[in-house]
N, CA and C atoms as a LAMMPS dump frame, in Angstrom:
ITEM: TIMESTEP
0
ITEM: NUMBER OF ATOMS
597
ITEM: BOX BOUNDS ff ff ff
-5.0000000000000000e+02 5.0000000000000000e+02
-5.0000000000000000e+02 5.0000000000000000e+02
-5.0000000000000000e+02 5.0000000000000000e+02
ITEM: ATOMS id mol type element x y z
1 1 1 N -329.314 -50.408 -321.965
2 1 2 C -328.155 -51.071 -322.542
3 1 3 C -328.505 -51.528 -323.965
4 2 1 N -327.366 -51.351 -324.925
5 2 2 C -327.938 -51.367 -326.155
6 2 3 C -327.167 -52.751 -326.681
7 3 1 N -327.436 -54.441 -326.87
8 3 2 C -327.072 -55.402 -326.691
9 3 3 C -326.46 -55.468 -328.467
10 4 1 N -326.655 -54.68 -329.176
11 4 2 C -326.412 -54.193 -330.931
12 4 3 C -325.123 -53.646 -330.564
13 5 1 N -324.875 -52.601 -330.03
14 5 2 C -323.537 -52.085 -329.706
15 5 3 C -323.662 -50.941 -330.832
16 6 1 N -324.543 -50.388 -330.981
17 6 2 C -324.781 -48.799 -331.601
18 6 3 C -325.473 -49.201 -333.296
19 7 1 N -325.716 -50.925 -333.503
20 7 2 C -325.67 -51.305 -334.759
21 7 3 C -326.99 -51.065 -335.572
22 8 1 N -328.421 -50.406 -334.687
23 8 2 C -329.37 -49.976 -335.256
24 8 3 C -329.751 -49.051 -334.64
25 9 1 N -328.651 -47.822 -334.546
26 9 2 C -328.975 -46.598 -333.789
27 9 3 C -329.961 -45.837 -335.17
28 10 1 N -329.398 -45.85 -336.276
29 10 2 C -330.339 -45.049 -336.931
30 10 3 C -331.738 -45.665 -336.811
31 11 1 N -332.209 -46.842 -336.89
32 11 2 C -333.353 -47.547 -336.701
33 11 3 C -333.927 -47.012 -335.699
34 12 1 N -333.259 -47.138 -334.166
35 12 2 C -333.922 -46.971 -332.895
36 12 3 C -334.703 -45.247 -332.784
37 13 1 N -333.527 -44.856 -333.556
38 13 2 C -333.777 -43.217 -333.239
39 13 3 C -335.201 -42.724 -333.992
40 14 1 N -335.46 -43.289 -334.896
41 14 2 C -336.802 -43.239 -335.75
42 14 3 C -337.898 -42.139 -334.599
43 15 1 N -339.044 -41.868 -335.665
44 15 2 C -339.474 -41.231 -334.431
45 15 3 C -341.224 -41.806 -333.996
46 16 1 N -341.763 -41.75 -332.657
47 16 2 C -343.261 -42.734 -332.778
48 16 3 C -344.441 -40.905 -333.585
49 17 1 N -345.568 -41.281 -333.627
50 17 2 C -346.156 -40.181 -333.777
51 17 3 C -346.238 -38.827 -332.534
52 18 1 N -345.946 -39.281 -331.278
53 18 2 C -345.868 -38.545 -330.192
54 18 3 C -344.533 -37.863 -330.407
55 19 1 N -343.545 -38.237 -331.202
56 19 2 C -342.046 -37.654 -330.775
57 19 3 C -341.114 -38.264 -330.317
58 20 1 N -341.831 -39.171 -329.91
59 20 2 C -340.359 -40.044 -328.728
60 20 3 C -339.97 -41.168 -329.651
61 21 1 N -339.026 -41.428 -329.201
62 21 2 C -337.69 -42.517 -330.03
63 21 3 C -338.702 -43.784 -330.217
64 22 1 N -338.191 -44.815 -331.162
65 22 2 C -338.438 -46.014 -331.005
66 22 3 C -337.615 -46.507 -330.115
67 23 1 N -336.701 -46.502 -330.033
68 23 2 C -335.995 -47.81 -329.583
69 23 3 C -335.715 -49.259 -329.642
70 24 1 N -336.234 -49.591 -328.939
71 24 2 C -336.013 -51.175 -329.29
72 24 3 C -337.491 -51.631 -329.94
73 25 1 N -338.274 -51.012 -329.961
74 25 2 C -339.694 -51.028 -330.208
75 25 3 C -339.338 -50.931 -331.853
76 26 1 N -338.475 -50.455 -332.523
77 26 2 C -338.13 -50.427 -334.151
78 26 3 C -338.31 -51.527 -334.645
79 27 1 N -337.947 -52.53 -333.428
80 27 2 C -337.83 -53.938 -334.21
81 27 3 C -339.064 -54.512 -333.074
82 28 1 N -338.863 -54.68 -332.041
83 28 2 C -339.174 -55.705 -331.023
84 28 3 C -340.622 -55.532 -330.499
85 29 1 N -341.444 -55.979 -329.862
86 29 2 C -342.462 -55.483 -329.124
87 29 3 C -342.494 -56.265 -327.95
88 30 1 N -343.37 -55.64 -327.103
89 30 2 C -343.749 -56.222 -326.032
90 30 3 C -344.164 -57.09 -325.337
91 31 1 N -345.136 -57.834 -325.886
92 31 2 C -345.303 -59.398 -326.442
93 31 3 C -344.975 -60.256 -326.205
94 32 1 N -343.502 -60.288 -327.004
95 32 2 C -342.415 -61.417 -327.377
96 32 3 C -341.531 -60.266 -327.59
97 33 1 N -340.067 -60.589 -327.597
98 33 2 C -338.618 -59.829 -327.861
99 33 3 C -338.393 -60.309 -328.591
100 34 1 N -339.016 -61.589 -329.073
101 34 2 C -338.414 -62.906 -330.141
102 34 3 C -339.169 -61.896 -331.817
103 35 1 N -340.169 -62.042 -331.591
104 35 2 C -341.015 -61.415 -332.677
105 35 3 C -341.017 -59.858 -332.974
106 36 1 N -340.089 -60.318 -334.053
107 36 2 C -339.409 -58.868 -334.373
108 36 3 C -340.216 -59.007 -336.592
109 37 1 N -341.336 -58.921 -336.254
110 37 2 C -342.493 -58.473 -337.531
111 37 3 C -341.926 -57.336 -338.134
112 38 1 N -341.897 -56.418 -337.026
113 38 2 C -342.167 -54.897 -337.516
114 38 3 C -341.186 -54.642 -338.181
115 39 1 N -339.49 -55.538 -338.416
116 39 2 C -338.671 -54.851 -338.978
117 39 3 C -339.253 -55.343 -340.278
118 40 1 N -338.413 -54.658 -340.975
119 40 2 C -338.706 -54.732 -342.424
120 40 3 C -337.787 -54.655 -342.953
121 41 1 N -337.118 -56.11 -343.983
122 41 2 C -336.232 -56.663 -343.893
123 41 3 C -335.848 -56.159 -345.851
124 42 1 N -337.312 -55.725 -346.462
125 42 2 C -336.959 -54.893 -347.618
126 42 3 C -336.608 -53.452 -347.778
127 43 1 N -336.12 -53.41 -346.916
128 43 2 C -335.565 -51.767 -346.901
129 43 3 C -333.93 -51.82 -346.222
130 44 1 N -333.008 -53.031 -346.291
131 44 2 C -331.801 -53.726 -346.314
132 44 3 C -331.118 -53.837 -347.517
133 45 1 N -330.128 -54.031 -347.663
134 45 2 C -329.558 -54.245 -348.813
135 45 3 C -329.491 -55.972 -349.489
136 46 1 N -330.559 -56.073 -348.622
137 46 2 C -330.999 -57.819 -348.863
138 46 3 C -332.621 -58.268 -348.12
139 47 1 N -333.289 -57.858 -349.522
140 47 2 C -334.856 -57.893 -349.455
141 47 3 C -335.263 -59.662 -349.318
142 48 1 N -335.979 -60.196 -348.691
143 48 2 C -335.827 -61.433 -348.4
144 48 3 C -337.168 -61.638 -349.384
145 49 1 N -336.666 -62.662 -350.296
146 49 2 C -337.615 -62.963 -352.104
147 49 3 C -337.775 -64.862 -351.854
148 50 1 N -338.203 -65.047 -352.569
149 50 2 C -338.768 -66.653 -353.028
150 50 3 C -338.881 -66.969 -351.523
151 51 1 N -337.531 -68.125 -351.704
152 51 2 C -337.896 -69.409 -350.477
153 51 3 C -337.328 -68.446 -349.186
154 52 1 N -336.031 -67.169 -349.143
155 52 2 C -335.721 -66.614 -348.053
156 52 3 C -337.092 -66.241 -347.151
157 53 1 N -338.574 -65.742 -347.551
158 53 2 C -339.229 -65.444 -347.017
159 53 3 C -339.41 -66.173 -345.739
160 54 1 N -339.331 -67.551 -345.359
161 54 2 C -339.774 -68.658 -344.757
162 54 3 C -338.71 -69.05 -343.407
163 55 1 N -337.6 -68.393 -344.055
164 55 2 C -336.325 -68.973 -343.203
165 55 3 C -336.384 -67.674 -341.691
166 56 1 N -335.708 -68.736 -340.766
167 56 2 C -336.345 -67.867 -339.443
168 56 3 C -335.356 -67.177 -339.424
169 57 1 N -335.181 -65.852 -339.424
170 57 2 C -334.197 -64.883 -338.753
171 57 3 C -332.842 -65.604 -338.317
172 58 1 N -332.699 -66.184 -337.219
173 58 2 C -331.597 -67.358 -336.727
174 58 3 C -330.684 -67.98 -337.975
175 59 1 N -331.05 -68.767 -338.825
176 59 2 C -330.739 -69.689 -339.599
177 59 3 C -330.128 -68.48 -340.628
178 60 1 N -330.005 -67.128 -340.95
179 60 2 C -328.927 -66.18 -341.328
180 60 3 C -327.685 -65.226 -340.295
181 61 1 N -328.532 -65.191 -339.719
182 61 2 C -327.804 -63.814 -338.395
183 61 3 C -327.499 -65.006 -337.396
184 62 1 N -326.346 -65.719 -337.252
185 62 2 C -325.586 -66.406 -336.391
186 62 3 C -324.724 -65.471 -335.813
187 63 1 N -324.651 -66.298 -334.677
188 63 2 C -323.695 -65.335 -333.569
189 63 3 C -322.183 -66 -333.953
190 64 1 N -321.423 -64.565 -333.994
191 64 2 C -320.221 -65.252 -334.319
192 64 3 C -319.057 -65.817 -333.474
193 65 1 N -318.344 -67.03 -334.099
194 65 2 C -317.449 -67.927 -333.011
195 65 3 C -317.061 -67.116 -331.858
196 66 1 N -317.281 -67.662 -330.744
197 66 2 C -317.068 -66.824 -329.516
198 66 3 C -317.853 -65.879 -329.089
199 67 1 N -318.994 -65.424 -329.229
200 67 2 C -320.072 -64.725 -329.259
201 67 3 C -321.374 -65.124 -329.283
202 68 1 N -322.399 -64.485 -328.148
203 68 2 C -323.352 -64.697 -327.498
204 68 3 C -324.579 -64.1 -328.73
205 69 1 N -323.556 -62.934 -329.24
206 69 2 C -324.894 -62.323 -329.88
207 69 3 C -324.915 -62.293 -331.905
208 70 1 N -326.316 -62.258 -332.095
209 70 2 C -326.548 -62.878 -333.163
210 70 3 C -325.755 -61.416 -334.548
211 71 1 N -325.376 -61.675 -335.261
212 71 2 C -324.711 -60.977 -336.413
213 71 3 C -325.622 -60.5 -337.678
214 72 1 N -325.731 -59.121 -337.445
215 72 2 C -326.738 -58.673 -338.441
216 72 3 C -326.23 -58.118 -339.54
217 73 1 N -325.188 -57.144 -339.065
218 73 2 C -324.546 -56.22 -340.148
219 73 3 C -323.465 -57.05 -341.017
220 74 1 N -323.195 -56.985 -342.224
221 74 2 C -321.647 -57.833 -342.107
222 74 3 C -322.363 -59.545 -343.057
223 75 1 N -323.478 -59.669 -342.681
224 75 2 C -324.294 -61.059 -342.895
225 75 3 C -324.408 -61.252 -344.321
226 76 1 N -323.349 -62.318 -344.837
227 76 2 C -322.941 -62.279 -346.647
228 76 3 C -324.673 -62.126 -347.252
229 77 1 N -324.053 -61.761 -348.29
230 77 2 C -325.614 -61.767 -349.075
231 77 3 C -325.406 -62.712 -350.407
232 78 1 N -324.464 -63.382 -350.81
233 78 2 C -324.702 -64.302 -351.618
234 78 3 C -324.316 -65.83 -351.237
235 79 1 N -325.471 -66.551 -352.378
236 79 2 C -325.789 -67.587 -351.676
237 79 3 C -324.539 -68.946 -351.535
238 80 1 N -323.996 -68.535 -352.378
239 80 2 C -322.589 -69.703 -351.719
240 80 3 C -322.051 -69.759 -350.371
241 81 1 N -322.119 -68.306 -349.6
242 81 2 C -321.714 -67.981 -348.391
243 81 3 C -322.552 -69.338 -347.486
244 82 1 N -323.923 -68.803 -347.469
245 82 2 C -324.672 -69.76 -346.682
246 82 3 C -325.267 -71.138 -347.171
247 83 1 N -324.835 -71.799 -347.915
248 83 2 C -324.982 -72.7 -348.783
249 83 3 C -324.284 -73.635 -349.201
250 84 1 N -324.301 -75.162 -349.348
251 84 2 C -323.042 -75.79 -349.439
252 84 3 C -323.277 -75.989 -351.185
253 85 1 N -322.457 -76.642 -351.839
254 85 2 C -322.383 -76.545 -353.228
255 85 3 C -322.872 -78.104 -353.106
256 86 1 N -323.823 -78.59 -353.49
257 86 2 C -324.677 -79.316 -353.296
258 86 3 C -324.019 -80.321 -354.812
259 87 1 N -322.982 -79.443 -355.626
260 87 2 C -322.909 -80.465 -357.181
261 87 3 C -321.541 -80.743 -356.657
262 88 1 N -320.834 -81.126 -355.458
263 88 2 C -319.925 -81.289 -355.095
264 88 3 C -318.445 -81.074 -355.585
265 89 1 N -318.494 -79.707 -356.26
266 89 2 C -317.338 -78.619 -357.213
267 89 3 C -317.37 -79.074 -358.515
268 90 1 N -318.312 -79.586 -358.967
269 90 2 C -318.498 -80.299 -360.098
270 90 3 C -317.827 -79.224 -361.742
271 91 1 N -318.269 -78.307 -361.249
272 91 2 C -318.607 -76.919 -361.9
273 91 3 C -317.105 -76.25 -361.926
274 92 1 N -317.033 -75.127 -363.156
275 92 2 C -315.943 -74.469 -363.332
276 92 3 C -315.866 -73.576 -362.151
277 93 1 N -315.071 -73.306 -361.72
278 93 2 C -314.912 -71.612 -360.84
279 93 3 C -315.89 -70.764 -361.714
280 94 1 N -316.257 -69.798 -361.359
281 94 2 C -316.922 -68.412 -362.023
282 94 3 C -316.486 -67.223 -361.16
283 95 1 N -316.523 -67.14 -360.16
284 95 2 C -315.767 -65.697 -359.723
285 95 3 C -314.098 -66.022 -359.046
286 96 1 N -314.2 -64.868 -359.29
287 96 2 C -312.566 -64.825 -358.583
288 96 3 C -312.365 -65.629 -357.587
289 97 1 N -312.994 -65.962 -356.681
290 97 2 C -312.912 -66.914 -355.292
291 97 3 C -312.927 -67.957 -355.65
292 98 1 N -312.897 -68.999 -356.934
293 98 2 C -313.129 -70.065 -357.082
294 98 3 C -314.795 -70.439 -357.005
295 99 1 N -315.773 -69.852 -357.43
296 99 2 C -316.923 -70.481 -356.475
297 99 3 C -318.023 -69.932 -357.573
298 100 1 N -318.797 -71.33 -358.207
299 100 2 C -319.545 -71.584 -359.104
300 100 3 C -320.394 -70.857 -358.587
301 101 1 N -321.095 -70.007 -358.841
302 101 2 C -322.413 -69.219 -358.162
303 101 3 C -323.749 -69.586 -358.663
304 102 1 N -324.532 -69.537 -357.787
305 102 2 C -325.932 -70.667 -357.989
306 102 3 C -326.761 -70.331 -359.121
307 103 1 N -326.672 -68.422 -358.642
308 103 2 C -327.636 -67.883 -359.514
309 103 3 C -327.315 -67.726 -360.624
310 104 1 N -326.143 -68.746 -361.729
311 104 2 C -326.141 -68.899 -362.853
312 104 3 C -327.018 -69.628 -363.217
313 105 1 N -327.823 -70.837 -362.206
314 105 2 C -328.481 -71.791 -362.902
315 105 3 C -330.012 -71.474 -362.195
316 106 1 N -329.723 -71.31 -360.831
317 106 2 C -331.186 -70.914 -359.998
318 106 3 C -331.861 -69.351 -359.182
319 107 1 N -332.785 -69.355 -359.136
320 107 2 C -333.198 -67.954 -358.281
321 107 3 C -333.728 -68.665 -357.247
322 108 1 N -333.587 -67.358 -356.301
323 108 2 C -334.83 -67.177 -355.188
324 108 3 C -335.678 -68.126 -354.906
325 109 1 N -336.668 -67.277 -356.186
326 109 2 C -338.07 -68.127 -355.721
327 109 3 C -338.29 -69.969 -355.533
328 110 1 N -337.178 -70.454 -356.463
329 110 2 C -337.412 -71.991 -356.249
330 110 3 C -335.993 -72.253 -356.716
331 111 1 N -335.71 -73.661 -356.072
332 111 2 C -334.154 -74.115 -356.334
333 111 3 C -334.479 -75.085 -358.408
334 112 1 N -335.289 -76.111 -358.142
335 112 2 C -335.749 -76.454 -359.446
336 112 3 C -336.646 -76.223 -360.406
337 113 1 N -337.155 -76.336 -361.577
338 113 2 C -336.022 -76.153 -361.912
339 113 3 C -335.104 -75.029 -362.324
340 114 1 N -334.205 -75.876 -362.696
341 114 2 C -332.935 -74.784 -362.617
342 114 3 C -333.647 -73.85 -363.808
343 115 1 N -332.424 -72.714 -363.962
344 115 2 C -332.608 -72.332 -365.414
345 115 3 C -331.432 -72.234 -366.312
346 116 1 N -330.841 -73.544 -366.116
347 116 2 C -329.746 -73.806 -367.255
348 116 3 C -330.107 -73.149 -368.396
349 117 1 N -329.868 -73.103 -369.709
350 117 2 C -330.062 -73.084 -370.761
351 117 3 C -329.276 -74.163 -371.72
352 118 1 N -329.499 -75.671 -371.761
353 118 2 C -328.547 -76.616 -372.372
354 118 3 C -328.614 -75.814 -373.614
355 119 1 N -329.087 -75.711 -374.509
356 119 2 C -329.263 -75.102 -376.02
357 119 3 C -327.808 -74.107 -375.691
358 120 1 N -327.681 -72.926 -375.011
359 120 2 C -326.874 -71.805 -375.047
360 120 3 C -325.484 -72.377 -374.372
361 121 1 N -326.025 -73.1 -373.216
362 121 2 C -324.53 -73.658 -372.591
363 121 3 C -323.773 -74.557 -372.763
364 122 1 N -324.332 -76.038 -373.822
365 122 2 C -323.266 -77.099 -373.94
366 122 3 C -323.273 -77.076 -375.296
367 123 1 N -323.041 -78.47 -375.748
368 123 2 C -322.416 -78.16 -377.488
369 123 3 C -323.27 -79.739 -377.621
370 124 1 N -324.429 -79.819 -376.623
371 124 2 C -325.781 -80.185 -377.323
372 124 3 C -327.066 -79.832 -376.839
373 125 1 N -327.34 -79.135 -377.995
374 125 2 C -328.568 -78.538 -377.954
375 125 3 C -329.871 -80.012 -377.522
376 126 1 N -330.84 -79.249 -377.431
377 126 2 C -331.943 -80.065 -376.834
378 126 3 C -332.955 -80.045 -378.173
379 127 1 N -332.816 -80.929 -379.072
380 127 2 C -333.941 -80.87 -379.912
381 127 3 C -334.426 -82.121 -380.088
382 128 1 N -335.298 -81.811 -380.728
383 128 2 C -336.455 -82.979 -381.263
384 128 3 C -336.919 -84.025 -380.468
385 129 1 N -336.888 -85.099 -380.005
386 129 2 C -336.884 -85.995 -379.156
387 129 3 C -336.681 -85.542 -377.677
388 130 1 N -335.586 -84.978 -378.147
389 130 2 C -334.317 -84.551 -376.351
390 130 3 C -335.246 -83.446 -375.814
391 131 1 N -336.275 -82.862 -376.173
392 131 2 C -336.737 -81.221 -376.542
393 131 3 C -337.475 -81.978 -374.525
394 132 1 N -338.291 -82.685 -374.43
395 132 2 C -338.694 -82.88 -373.41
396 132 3 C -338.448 -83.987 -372.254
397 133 1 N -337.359 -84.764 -372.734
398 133 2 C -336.46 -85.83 -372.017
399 133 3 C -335.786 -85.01 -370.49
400 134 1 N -336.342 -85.132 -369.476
401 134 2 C -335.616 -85.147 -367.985
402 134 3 C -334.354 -85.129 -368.013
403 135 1 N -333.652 -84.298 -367.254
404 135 2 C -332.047 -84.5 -367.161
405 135 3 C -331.335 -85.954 -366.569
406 136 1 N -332.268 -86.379 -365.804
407 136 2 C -331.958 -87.45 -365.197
408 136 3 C -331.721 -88.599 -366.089
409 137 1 N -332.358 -89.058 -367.318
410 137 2 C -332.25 -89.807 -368.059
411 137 3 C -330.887 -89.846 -369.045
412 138 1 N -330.396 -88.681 -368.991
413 138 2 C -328.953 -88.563 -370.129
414 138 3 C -327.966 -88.538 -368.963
415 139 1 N -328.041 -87.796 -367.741
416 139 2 C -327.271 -86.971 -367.016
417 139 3 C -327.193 -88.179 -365.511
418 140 1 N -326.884 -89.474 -365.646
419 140 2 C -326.955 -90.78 -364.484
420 140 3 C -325.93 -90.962 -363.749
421 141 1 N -324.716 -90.276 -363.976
422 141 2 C -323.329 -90.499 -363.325
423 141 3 C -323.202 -90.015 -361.963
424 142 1 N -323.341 -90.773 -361.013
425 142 2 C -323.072 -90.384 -359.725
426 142 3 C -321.893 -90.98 -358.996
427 143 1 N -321.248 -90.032 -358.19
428 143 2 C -320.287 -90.413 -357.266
429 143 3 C -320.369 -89.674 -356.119
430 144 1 N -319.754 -90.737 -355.48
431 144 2 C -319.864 -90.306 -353.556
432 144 3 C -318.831 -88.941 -353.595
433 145 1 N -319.07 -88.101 -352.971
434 145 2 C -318.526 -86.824 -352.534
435 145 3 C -318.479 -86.489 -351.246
436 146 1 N -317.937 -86.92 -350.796
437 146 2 C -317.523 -86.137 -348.631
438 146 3 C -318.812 -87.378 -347.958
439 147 1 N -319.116 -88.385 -348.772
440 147 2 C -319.959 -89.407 -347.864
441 147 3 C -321.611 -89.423 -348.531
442 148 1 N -321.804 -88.665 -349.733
443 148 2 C -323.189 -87.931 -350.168
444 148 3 C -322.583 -88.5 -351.524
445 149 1 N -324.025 -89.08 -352.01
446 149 2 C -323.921 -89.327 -353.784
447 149 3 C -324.792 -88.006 -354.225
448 150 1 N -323.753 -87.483 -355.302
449 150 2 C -323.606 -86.573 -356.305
450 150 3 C -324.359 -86.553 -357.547
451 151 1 N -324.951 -86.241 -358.286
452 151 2 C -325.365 -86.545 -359.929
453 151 3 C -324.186 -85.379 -360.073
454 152 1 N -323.567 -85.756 -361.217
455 152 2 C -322.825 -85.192 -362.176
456 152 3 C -323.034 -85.075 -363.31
457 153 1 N -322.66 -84.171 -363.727
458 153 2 C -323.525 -83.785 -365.626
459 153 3 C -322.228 -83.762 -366.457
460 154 1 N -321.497 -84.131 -366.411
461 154 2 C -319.585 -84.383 -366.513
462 154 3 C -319.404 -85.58 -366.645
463 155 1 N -318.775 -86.497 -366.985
464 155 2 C -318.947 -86.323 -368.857
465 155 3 C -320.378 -87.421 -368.881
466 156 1 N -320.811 -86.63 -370.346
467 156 2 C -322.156 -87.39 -370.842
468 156 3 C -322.021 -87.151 -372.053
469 157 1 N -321.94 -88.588 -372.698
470 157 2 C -321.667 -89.165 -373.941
471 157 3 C -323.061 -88.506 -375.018
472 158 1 N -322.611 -87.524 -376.295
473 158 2 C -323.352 -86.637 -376.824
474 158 3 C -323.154 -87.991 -377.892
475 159 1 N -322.858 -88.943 -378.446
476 159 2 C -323.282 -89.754 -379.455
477 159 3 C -324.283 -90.683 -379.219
478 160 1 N -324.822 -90.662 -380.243
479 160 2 C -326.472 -91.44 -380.304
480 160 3 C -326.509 -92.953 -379.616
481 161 1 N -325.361 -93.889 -380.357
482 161 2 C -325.009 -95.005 -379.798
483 161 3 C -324.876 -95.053 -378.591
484 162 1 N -324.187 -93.97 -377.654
485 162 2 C -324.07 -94.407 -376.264
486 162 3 C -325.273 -94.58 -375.119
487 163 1 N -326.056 -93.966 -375.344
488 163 2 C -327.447 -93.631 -374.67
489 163 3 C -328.773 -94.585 -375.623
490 164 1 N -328.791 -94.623 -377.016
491 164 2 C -329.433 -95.416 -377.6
492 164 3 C -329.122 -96.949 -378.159
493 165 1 N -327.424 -97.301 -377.548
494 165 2 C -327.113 -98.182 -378.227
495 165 3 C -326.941 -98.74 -379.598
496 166 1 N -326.236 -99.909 -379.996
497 166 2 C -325.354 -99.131 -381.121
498 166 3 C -326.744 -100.05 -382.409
499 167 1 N -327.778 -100.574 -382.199
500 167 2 C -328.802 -100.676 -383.296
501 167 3 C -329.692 -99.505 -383.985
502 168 1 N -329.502 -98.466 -382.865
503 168 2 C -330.13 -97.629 -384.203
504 168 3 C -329.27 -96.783 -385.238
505 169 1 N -330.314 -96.49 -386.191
506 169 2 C -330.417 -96.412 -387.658
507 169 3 C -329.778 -95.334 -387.879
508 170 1 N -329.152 -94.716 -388.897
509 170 2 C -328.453 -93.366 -389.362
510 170 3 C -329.54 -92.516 -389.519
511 171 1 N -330.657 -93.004 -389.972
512 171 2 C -331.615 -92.179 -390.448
513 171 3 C -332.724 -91.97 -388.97
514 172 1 N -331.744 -92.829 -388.007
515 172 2 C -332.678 -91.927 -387.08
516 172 3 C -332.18 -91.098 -386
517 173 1 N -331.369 -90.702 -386.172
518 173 2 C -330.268 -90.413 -385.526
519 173 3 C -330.717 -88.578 -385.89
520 174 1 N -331.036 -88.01 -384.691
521 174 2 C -331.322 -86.264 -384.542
522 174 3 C -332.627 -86.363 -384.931
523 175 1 N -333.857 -87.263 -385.118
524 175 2 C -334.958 -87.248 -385.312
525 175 3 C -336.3 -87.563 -384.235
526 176 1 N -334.978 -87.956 -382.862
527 176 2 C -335.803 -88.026 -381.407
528 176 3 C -336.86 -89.258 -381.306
529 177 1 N -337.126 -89.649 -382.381
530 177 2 C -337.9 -91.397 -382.494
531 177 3 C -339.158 -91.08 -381.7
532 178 1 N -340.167 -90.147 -381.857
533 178 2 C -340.918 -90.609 -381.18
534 178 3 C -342.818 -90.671 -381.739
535 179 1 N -342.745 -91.511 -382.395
536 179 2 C -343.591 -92.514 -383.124
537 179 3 C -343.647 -93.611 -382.757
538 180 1 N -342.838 -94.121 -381.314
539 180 2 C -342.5 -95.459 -381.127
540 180 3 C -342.313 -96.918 -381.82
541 181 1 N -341.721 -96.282 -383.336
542 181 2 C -341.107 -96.8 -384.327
543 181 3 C -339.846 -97.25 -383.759
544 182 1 N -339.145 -98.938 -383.989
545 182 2 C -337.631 -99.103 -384.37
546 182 3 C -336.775 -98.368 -382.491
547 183 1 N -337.403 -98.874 -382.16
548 183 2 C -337.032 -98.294 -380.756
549 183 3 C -336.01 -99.573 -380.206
550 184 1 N -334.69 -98.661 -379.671
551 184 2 C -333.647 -100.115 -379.037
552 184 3 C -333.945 -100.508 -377.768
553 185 1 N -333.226 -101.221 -377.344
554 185 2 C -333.373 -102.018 -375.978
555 185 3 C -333.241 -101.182 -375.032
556 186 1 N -332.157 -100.294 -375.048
557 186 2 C -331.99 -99.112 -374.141
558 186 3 C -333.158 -97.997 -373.909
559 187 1 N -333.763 -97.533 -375.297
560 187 2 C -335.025 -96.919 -375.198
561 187 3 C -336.294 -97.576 -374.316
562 188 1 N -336.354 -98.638 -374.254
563 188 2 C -337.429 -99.206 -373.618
564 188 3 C -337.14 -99.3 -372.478
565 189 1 N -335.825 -99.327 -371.835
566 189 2 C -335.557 -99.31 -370.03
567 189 3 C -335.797 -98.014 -369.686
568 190 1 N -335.202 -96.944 -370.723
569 190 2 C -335.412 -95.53 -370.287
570 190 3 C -336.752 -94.724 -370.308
571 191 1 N -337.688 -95.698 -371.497
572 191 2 C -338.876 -94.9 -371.952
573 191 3 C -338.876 -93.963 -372.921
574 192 1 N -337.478 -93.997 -373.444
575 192 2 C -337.628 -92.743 -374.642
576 192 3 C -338.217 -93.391 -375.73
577 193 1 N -339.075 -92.433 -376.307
578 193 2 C -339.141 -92.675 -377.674
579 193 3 C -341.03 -93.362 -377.511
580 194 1 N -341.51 -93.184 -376.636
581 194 2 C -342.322 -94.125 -376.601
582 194 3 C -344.197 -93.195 -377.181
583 195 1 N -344.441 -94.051 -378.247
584 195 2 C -345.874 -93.597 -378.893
585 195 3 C -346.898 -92.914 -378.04
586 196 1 N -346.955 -91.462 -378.392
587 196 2 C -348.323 -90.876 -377.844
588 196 3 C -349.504 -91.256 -377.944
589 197 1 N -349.873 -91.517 -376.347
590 197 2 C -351.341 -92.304 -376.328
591 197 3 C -352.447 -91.862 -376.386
592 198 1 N -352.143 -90.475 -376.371
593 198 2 C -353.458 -89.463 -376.559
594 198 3 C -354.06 -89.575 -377.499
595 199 1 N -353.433 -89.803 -379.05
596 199 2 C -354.074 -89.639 -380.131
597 199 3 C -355.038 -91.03 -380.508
């Protein structure tokens, strides 16, 4: 009895060095039925890369509503499908479906960090000072979303005064302050700006 329903007949039919079929042996062994090694999951139209390596078989191929048995063929391959949007729709649509897609900002191999590009994507670039400042320090706005606090990168005040407060200088303003010269009150809660101790 074939519990696939004909869904890895080309697989099964494979042949051993004697001639005879695999069968369920394509995937399964004797062993365990659970420990299915032998398939080989890069020769799919979804090679399992970075963090997928780790994830157990189960936690993609769910059995579908009303159904005993687990879903192989058919099993989305991009990651919004299996994935909740973690910036709580924060983000423009990007495909037709409405649905910000991850791998504009992340791959595979690791979720952080991202690979935004602030320089290419907003209308402030990251220089001088900003060149090594954490997102977390400009980017603080959180709100509850479905019961879960959010960071939001929407809206963040690109004038100097709002983040440095309104004592610093014209002349220091796009020069990133970090000589730990003339530093405001706000710089010192955040740590920007603060004198390299190496030298």
């Amino acid at each position: 009895m074939d519990v696939h329903k004909g869904e890895f007949n080309e697989r099964m039919a494979q042949r051993r060095p004697d001639g005879t079929s695999m069968g369920c042996e394509a995937c399964h062994n004797v062993r365990s039925w659970v420990d299915i090694r032998s398939f080989d999951h890069s020769k799919t139209k979804f090679p399992l890369e970075g963090a997928h390596r780790s994830v157990a078989c189960g936690d993609c191929h769910k059995a579908p509503p009303g159904s005993q048995e687990a879903q192989f063929k058919g099993t989305p391959k991009n990651c919004e499908a299996c994935h909740d949007d973690p910036h709580g729709k924060q983000f423009a649509p990007k495909d037709k479906d409405g649905v910000t897609l991850c791998a504009d900002c992340h791959t595979v191999q690791y979720w952080a960090p991202s690979t935004f590009d602030h320089d290419k994507r907003t209308q402030f670039p990251l220089t001088g000072g900003h060149t090594n400042v954490g997102c977390p320090k400009c980017h603080s706005l959180e709100r509850e979303v479905q019961g879960k606090l959010i960071l939001f990168y929407k809206p963040t005040p690109k004038d100097c005064a709002a983040c440095h407060g309104p004592d610093i200088r014209p002349e220091q303003e796009g020069e990133g302050k970090t000589n730990g010269e003339n530093k405001t009150e706000f710089d010192e809660r955040q740590g920007i700006g603060r004198a390299d101790d190496s030298k």
